[in-house]
N, C-alpha and C positions, 0 to 999 in steps of 0.2 A: 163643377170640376169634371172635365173627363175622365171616364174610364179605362179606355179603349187601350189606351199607349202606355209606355213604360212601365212595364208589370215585371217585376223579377223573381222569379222561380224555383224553389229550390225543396228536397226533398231527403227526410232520413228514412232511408227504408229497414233499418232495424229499429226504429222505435215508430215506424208506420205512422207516420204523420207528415205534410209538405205544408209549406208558408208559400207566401206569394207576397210583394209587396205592390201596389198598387201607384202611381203618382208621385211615389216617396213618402207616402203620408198614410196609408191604410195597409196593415199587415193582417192578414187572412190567413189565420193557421187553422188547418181542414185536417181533421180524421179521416186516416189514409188504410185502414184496415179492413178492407174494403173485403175478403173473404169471410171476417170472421162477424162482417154486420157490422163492423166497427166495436166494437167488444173492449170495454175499458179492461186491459191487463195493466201490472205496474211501470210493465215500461211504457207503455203509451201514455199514462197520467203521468209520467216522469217528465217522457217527453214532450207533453203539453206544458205541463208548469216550467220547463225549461224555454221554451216556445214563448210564454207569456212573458216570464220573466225578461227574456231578452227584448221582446217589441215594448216595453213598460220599461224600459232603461233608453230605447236606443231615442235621442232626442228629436230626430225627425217623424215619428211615430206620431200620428194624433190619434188616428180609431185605430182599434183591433176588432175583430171579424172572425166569431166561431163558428166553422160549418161543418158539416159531412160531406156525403154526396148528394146525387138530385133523387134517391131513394130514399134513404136510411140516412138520419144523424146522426144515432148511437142505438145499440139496443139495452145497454147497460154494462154493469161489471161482466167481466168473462165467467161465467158459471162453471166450464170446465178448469180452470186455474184455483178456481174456489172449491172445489170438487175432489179435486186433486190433495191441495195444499191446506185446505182448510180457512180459519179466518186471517192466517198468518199474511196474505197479499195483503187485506184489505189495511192491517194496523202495519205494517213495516212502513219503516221510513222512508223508506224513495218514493212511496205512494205518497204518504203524507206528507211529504215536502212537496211534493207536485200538485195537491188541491191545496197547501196553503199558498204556493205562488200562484195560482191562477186566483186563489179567492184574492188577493192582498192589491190585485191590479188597480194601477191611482189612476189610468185610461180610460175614458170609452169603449164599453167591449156590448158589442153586437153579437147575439146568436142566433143563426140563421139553419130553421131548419126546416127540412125536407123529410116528409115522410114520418119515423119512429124513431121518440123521443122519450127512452125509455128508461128507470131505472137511474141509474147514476148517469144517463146520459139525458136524463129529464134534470139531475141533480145539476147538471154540468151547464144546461142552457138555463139555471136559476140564477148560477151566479154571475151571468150576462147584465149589464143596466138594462135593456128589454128583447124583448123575444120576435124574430119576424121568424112566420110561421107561413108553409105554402099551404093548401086547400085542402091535400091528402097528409098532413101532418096530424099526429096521435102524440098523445101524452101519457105516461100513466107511471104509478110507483107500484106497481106490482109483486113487490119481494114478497107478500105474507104469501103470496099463492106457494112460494118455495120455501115455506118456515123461516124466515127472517123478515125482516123492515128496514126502510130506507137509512145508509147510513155514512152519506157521503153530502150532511145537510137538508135532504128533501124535508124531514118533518119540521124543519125551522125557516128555512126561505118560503117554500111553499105556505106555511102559516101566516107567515108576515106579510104576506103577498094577496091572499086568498081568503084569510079568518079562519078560524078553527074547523069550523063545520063542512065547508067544502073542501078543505084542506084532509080532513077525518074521511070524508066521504070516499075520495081517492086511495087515500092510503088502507082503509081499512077494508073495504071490497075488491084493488086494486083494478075496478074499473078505467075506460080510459077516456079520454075527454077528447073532442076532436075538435080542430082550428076555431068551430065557430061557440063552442064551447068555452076554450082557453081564451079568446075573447072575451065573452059576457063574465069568465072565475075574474079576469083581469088579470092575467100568467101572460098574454101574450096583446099584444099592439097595433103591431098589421100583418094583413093577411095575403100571401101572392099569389098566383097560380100555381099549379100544380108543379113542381120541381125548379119554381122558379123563386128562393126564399132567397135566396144568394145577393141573385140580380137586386132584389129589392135590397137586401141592407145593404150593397155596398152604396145603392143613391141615399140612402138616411145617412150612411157614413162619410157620403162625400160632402153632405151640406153640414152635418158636426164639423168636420176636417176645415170648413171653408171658415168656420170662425175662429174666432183669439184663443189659442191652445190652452192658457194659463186659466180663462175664466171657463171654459169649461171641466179645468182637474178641479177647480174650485169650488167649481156648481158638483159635477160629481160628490165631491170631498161632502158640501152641505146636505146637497141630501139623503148622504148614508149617515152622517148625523140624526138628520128624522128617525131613523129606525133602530138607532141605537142611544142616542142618549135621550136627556130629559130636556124637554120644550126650552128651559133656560139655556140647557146648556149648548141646543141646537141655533138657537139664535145667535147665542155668544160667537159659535163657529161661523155662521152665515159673516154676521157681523167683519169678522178678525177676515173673511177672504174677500169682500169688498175694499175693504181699508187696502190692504192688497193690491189688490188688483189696481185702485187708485195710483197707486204710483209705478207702474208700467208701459213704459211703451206702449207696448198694441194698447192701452186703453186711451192716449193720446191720438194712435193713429187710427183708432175706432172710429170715436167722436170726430177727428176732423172729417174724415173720409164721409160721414155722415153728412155733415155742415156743405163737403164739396159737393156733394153727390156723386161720389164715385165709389168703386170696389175698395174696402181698404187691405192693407199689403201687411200682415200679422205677421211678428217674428218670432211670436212665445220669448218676448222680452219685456 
C-alpha cells in the first residue's frame, strides 16, 4: 500500500495533539507538545482518548499509529501541573476518561517511538498492540526517583509483558532500557534508525491495513483474551471469532483471491 499520497491533516492546538490520515485507512495521532517534551497534561490525554475514540468508530479506519516527534515521544505526566495541583490531574475525570478510551481501542494501534519514552508516556506506548522503537529510543518508569510510582498502568502491562522481575528491575531503580534492551525485555518488536520509528510503523501498518479488517479486530479481540481470561475461556473466544468470521464476505473473497491468484479486494464485510 502507498504511503506517499492522500494524507489528510489536521491539528488541535489547544489540546496539542494533530492526526493525519493516511490512504483512508491509517489514522496517526502524534503528540504535538512539542515545547513541553510532550508532557502528558489533562487535556492532552483527553485529547488523545478523544482522538482514539474517534479513529476506533470511524469505519474506514483499519491501523491507528501513536507517535511524537523524531526526538522525544513523551517524557511522561507534566510534573509541573502535578506540582501545582497535586494528585487532583491525575484521578479527575477527563483524564480518566481519556486513558480508558485509548485503553478500550478494538483497532490496531502501533506505537512509534523516537527518542524518550518515559513515564506515563512509556505507560501510553504499552498500551500499543506493539512497540517500533528507533536506535536512540529509551524507556524507563522513573517516578520513585520523584516519590511516587507508575500509575497510568505501567506496573501491570509492563508485568504482563516482561515478568515480574524485569518488570521490578525498572520500576524499582527507575533505570532505563534502551532499544536493544526493550528488545531482548520483549516491550518492543522492531527497531529503526535513529528518528526513523514512524516511517517503520506506518509499513507494519500498511501491510495490517492490506488484510481483512474484521479478522484482524478478531485476532486482536483473541489475543487480549490470552492475557486476560482463563485458557478455556480464551479458546472459547478464539473459537466464537472464527465461526465469525466464517460467514463474511472478505472471508469468501480471501479464499477465492487465493485460489485466483490475485490481491483480494476486502470490504470489512
Amino acid at each position: 500500500m502507498p504511503l506517499e499520497t492522500d494524507t489528510v491533516k489536521s491539528a488541535d492546538k489547544a489540546a496539542t495533539i494533530e492526526t493525519e490520515t493516511i490512504e483512508g485507512v491509517i489514522r496517526i495521532i502524534r503528540i504535538a507538545r512539542y515545547s513541553a517534551r510532550n508532557a502528558l497534561d489533562v487535556a492532552t490525554v483527553s485529547a488523545l482518548g478523544a482522538a482514539f475514540e474517534s479513529a476506533d468508530k470511524d469505519p474506514a479506519i483499519r491501523v491507528i499509529v501513536i507517535a511524537g516527534h523524531e526526538k522525544v515521544f513523551c517524557v511522561g505526566s507534566d510534573i509541573k501541573e502535578m506540582l501545582k495541583d497535586g494528585l487532583a490531574p491525575l484521578v479527575s475525570d477527563e483524564r480518566v476518561a481519556g486513558w480508558a478510551s485509548i485503553e478500550q481501542t478494538a483497532k490496531p494501534v502501533i506505537a512509534a517511538v523516537n527518542g524518550y519514552a518515559l513515564g506515563a508516556g512509556f505507560e501510553l506506548a504499552l498500551t500499543a498492540d506493539f512497540i517500533v522503537a528507533d536506535a536512540g529510543a529509551r524507556f524507563g518508569l522513573p517516578e520513585v526517583k520523584i516519590g511516587v510510582m507508575p500509575g497510568d498502568g505501567g506496573t501491570q502491562r509492563l508485568t504482563r509483558l516482561v515478568g515480574r522481575s524485569v518488570a521490578l528491575r525498572m520500576i524499582l531503580t527507575g533505570d532505563f532500557f534502551d532499544s536493544d534492551q526493550a528488545v531482548t525485555a520483549g516491550f518492543v518488536t522492531d527497531i529503526a534508525e535513529v528518528g526513523g520509528a514512524l516511517p517503520c510503523a506506518l509499513q507494519l501498518a500498511a501491510k495490517i491495513a492490506a488484510n481483512a479488517p474484521l479478522a484482524t479486530l478478531m485476532a486482536k479481540k483473541a489475543v487480549g483474551a490470552a492475557g486476560e481470561d482463563s485458557l478455556k475461556e480464551g479458546l472459547a473466544t478464539e473459537s466464537r471469532g472464527l465461526r465469525h468470521l466464517f460467514e463474511t464476505s472478505d472471508q469468501k473473497e480471501g479464499m477465492r483471491a487465493f485460489v485466483e491468484k490475485r490481491e483480494p479486494r476486502f470490504k470489512g464485510k
